[in-house]
N, CA, C and O of each residue as an XYZ file, in Angstrom:
320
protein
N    -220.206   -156.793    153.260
C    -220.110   -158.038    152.492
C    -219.119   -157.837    151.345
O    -219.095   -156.743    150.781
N    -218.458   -158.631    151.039
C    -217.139   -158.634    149.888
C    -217.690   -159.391    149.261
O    -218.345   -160.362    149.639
N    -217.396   -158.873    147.798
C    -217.424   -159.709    146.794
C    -217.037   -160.403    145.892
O    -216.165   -159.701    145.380
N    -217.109   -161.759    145.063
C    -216.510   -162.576    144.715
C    -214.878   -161.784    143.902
O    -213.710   -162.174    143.912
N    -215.292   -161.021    143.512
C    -214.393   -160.415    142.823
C    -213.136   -159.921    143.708
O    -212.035   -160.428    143.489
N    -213.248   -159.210    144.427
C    -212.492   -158.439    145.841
C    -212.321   -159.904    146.700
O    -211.369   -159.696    147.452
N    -212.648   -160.821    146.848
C    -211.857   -161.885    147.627
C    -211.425   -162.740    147.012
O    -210.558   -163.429    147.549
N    -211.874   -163.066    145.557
C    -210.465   -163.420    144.804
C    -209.056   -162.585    144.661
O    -207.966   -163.129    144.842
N    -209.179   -161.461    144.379
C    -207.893   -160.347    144.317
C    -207.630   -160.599    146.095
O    -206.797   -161.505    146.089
N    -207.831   -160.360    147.130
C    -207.398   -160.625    148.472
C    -206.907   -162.120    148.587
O    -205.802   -162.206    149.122
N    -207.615   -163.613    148.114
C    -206.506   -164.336    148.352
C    -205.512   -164.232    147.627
O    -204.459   -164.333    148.256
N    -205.368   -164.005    146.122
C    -204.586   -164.070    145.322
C    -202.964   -162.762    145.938
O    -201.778   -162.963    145.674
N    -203.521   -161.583    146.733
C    -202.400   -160.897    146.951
C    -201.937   -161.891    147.728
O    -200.830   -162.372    147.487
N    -202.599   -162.283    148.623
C    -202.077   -163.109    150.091
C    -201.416   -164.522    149.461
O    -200.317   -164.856    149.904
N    -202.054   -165.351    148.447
C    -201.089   -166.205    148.408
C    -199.523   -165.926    147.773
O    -198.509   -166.536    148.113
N    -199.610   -164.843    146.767
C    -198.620   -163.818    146.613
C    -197.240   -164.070    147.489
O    -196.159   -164.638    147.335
N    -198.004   -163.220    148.612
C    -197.168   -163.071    149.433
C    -196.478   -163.963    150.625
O    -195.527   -163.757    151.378
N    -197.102   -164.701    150.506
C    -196.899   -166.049    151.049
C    -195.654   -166.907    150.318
O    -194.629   -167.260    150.901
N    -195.992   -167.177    148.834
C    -195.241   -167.383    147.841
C    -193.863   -166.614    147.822
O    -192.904   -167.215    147.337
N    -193.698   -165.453    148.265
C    -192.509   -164.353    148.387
C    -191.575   -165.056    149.584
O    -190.363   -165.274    149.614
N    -192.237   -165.223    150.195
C    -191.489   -165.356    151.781
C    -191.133   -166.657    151.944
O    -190.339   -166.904    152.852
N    -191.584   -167.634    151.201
C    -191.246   -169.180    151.088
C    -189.948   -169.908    150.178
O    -189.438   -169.522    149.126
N    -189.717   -170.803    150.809
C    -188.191   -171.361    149.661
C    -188.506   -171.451    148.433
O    -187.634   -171.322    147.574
N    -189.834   -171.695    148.099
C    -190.134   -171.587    146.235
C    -189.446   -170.893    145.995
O    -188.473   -171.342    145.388
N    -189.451   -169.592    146.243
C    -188.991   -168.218    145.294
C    -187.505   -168.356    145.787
O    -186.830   -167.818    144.909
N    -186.392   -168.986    147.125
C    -184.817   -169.116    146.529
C    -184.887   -169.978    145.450
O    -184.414   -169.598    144.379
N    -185.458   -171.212    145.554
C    -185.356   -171.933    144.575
C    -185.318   -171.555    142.866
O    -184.617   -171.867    141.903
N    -186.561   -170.658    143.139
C    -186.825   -170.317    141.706
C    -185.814   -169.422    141.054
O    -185.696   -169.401    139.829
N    -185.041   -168.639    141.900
C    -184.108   -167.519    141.850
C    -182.634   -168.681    141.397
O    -181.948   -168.775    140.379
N    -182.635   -169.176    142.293
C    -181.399   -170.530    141.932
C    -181.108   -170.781    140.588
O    -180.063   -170.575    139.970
N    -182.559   -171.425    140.086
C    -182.570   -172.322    138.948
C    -182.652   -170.805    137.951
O    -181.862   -170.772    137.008
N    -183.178   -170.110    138.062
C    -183.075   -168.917    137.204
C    -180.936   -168.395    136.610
O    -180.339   -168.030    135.597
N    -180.657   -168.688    137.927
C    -178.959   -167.878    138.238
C    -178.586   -169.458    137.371
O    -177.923   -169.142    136.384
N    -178.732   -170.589    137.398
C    -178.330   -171.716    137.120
C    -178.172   -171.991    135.926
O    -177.159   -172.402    135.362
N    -179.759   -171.637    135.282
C    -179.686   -171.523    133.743
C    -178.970   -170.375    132.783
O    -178.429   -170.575    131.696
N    -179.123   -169.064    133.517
C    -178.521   -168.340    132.558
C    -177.137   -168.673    132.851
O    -176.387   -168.471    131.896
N    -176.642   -169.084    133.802
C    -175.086   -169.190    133.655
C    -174.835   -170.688    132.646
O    -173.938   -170.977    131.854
N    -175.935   -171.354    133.048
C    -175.322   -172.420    131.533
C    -175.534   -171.611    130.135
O    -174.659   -171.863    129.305
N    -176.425   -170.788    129.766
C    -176.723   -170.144    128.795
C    -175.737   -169.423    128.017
O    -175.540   -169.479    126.803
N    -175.162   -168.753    128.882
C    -174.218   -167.928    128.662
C    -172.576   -168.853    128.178
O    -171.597   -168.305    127.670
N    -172.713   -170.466    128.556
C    -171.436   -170.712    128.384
C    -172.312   -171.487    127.033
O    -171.576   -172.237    126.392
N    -173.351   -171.433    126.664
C    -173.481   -171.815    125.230
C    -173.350   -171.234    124.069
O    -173.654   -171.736    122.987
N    -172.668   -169.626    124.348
C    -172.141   -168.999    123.406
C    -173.656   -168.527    121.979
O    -173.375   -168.559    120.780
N    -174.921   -168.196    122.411
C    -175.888   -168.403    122.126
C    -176.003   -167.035    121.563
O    -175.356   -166.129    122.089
N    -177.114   -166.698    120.078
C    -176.875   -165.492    120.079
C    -178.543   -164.929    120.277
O    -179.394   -165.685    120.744
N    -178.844   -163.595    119.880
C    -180.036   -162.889    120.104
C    -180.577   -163.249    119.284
O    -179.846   -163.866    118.509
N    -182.111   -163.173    118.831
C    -183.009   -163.164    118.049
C    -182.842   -162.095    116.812
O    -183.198   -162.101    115.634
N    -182.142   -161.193    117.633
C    -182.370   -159.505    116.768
C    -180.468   -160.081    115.657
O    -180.299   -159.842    114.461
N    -179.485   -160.762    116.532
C    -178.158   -161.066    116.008
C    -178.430   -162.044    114.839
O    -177.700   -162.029    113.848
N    -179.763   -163.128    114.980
C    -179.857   -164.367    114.027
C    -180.413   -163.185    112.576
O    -179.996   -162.953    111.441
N    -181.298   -162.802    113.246
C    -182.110   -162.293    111.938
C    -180.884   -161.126    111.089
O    -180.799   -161.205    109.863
N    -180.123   -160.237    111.750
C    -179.291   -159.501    111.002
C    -178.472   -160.550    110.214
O    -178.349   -160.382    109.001
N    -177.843   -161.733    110.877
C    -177.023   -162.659    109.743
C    -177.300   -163.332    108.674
O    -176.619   -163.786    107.754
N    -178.734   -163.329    109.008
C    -179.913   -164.004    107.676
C    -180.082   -163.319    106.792
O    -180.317   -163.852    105.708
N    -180.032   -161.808    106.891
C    -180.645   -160.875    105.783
C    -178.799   -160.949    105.294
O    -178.748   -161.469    104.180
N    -177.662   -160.661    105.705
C    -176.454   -160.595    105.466
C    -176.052   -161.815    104.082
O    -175.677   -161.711    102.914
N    -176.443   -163.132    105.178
C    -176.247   -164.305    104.242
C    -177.310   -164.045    102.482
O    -177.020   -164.239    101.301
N    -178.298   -163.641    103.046
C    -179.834   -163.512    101.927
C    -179.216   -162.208    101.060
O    -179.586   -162.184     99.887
N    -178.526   -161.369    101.389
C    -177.773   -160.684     99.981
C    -176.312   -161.456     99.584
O    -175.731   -161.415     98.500
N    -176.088   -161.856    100.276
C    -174.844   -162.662    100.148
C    -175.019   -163.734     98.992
O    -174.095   -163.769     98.180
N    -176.171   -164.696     98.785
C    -176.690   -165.314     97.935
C    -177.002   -164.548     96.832
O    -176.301   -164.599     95.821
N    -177.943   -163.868     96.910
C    -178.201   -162.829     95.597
C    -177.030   -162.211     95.026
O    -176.910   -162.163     93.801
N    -176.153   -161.734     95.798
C    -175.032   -161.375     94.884
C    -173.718   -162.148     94.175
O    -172.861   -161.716     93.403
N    -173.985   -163.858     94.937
C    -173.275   -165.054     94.413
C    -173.938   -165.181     93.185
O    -173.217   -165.257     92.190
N    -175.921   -165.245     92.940
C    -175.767   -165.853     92.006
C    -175.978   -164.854     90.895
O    -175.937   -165.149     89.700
N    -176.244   -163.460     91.456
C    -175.502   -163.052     90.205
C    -174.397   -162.921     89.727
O    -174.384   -163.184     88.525
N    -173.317   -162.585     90.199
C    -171.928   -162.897     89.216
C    -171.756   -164.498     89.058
O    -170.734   -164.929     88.525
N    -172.869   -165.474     89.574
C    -172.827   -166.649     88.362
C    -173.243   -166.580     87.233
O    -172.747   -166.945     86.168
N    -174.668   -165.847     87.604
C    -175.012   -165.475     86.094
C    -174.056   -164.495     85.312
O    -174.448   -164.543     84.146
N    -173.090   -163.710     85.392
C    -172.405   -162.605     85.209
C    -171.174   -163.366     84.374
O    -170.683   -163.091     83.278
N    -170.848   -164.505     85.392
C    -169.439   -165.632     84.738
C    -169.694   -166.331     83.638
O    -168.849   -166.566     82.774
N    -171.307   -166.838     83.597
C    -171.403   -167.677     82.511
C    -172.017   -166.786     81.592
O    -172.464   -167.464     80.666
N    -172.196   -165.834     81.459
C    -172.143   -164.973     80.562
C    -171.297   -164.872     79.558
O    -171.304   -165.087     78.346
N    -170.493   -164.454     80.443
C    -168.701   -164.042     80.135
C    -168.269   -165.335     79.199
O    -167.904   -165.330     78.023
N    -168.465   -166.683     80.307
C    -168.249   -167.506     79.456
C    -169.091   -168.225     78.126
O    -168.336   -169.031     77.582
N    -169.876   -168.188     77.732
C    -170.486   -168.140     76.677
C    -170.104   -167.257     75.435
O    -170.058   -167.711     74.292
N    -169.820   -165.878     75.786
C    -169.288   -164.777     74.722
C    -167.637   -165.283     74.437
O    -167.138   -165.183     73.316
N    -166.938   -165.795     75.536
C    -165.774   -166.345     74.926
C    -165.713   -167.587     74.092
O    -164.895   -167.708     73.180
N    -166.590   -168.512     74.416
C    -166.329   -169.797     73.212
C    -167.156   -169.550     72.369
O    -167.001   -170.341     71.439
N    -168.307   -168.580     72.111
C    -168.347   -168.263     70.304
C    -168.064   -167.836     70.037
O    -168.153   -167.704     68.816
């Protein structure tokens, strides 16, 4: 006697494999080849590329506004 457990895992390999051997899976392979080639002409960047330009831009700011603060410094000591 098999049990519920062991003939769920037996249909599930079998519909599996069923699923393998059927046009779903060119299809799915298609639309897979389909999208990354539009992807790729969207000139798109990584997750790991966004976040390095964020921390880049995020000192980039900090060091704008300090030599604002640095200029109006400057300028203050010159007109008194």
């Amino acid at each position: 006697m098999t049990t519920p457990l062991s003939f769920l895992s037996e249909l599930q390999a079998r519909i599996n494999e069923v699923l393998q051997q059927s046009p779903a899976k060119d299809l799915e392979k298609n639309m897979k080849a389909m999208l990354n080639q539009g992807f790729s002409r969207l000139d798109l960047l990584t997750r790991e590329e966004f976040d390095v330009q964020a921390e880049v831009l995020a000192r980039t700011r900090a060091r704008l506004e300090a030599l604002e603060a640095r200029v109006a410094e400057l300028e203050s000591r010159h007109t008194t």
